[in-house]
N, C-alpha and C positions, 0 to 999 in steps of 0.2 A: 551596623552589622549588615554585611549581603545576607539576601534572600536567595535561599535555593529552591528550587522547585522540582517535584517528583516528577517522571515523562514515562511513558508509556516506551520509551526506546529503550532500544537490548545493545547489552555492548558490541553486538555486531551489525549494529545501525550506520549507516554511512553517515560520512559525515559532508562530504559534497553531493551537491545535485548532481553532475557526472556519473558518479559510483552507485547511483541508486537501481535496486533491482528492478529488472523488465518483465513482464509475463504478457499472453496476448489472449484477449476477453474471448470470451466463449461462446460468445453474441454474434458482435461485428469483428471480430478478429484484427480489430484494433493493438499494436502494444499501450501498455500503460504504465506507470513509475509505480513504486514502492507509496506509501502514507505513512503517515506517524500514528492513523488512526487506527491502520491495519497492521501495527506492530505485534501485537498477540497473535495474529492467525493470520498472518500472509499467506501461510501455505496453502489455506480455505480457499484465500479470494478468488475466485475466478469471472470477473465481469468487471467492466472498468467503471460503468455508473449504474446507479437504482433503474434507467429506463432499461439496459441492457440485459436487466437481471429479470425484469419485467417482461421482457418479450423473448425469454429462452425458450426453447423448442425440447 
């Protein structure tokens, strides 16, 4: 029998690397892709990494 596994992805998760959503950090004004980990709250994230989030003004 296959195994399935629960994911933290929303049916309207992309499903290529291409398609995935862009926002730009609020730090370095870097853009940055979409996560599987920020699937709940993408709309929240605003910083591309922890050091960026770390030296906000």
């Amino acid at each position: 029998m296959a195994r399935t596994h629960k994911t933290n992805a929303t049916l309207d998760t992309p499903r290529r690397k291409g398609q995935l959503p862009t926002k730009s950090c609020a730090t370095c004004g870097r853009p940055f892709e979409w996560r599987k980990k920020w699937a709940a709250n993408w709309h929240e994230v605003r910083y591309c990494s922890e050091h960026c989030r770390r030296r906000r003004t």
